[in-house]
N, C-alpha and C positions, 0 to 999 in steps of 0.2 A: 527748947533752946539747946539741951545736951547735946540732942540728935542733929541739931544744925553744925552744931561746933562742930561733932565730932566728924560729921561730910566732910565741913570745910576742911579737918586735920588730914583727910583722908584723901582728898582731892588735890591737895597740896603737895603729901609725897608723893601721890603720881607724878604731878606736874613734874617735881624735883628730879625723880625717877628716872623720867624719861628724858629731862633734857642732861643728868647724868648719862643715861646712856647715851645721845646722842655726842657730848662729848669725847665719851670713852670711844666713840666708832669713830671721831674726826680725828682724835691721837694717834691711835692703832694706823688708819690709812698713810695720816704720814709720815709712820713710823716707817709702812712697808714701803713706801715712797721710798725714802733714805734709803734703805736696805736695797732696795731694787736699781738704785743708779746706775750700778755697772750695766744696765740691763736700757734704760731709757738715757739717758745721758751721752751714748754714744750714735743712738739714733737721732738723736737729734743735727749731728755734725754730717751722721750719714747720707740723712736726706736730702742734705746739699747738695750732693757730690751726683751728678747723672753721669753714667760712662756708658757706652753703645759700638758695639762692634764698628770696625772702621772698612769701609771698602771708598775703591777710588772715585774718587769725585775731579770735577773739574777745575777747582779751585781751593786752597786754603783762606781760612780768613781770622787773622790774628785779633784776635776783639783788643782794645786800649785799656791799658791799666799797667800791671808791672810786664811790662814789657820784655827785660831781659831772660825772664825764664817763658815766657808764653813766644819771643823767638825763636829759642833755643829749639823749642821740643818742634815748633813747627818746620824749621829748617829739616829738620830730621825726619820729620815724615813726607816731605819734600824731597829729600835725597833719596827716601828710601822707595819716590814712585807713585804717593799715593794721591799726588795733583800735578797739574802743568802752569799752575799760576798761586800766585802769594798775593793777599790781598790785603792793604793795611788801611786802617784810619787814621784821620785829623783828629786828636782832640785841643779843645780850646784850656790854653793854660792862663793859669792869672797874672800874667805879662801884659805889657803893650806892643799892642802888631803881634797876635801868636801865630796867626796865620801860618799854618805851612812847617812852624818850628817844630813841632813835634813828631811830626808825619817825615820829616828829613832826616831827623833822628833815631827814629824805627826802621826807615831805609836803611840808613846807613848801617846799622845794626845790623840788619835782614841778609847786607851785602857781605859786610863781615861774617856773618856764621857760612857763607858758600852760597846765597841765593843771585842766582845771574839778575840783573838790575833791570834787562828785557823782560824778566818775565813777575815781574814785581805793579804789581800795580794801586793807584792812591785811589781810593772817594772822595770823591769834591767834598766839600764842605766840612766843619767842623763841629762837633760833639762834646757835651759837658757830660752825658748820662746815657747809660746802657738804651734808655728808648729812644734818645735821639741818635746814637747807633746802630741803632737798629732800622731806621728808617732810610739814613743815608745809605745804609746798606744794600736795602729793598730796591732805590729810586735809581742807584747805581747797578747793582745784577741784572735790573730791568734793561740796559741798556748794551749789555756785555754777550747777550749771547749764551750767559751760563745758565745751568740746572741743575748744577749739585755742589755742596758744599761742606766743608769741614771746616766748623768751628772751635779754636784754638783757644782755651781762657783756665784760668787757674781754677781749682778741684771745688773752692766753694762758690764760684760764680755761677759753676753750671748749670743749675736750676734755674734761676733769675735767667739766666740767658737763655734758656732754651723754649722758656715762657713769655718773655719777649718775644724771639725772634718766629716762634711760631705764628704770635699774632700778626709781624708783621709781613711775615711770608704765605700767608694764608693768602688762598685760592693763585697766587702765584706760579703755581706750575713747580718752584724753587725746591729743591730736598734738601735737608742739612743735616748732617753728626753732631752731636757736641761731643769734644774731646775734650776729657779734664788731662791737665798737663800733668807728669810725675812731677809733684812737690812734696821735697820729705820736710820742707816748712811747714806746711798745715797738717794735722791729722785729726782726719774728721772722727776716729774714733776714740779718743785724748785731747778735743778739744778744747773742757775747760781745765787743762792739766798748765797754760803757759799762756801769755796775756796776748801775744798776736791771735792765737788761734783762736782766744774766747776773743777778740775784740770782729777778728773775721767774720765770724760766727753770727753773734746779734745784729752786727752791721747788716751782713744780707739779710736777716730776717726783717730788719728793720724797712730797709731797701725790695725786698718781696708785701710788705705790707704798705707803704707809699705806692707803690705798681698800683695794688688791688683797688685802692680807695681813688686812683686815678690822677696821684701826682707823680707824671710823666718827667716835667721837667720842673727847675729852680722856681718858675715864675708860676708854676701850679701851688695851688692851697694854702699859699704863702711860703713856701721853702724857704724862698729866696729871702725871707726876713729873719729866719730862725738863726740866725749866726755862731750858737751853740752847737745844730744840728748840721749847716752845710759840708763842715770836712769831714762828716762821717756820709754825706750820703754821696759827695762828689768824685767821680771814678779820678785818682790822683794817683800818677805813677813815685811808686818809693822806692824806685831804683833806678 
């Protein structure tokens, strides 16, 4: 009976022992976690951001969302030679009749920064989300004549978009850049330093993770009930 007990005493502070240690090595990690932030925490903002040398293509194409700085910088690589055409979307706003209203409004925008009005041109249809612009895009280049493109979108889109629009330009013949626009708004490397940049931030991950699992659009996996979730995943211009 001694000999039993005292196993048992003995088995026991192993047991103790080891899920002490185990403890001690889950603190310690995210101790060095913390300590290491400056180090992971700016990669994570990083990752967003694709940038690729630029050479000339035959068309620009302003993806929809904040619009007045994703014209700006496009007008200017337009001025400065690097396309012969500006190419804009419709997106559908939550109005009645939006038809058309958005896409007049990024014209005229377009026209304002110096872009001649001939050489501007719309995608039929209208867009609530990055893949369903992505397709108008595809169904429209298909019919233009072009084979290369610079795509124009804010610094954290660009991944989402270049993941998109790869699939949907696949075996296409189609080439494209993505350009992250100069935005000293966002900074992927002080992201979660200011509440726009952290909200940008999860938002696209959030928005790269709907992609994967293969809700495209509102009326996929139920989006379109989540009402909590819609104005964080729907591309909505805040300018």
């Amino acid at each position: 009976m001694t000999n039993l007990t005292s196993e048992k005493i003995v088995t026991r502070k192993h047991l103790l022992y080891h899920r002490l240690k185990s403890v001690v090595l889950i603190v310690s990690l995210l101790f060095l976690i913390m300590l290491l932030y400056p180090v992971w925490l700016p990669w994570i903002g990083e990752f967003l951001v694709i940038s690729e040398p630029l050479h000339k293509a035959d068309a620009l194409v302003i993806l929809a969302g904040i619009e007045n700085e994703r014209i700006a910088a496009g007008a200017q690589l337009f001025k400065q030679g690097y396309a012969d055409w500006f190419i804009l979307t419709d997106m559908r706003l939550d109005i009645p009749d939006s038809q058309g209203v958005y896409s007049a409004n990024v014209m005229r925008k377009a026209v304002d920064q110096g872009i001649p009005s001939e050489r501007i041109l719309i995608a039929p249809g209208q867009a609530s989300t990055t893949d369903e612009e992505a397709i108008l895009l595809r169904n429209f280049i298909a019919t233009t004549g072009l084979h290369s493109l610079i795509i124009v979108t804010s610094p954290y889109h660009t991944l989402r978009a270049h993941l998109i629009l790869h699939e949907a330009f696949r075996d296409s013949g189609v080439t494209f850049t993505v350009y992250p626009i100069p935005n000293e708004n966002y900074r992927a490397d002080v992201w979660w330093q200011n509440p726009f940049d952290r909200k940008q931030t999860l938002l696209e991950y959030t928005k790269i993770l709907a992609h994967i699992i293969g809700c495209r659009e509102f009326d996929d996996c139920g989006i379109n009930k989540w009402a909590w979730l819609k104005p964080w995943l729907q591309e909505v211009p805040t300018q």
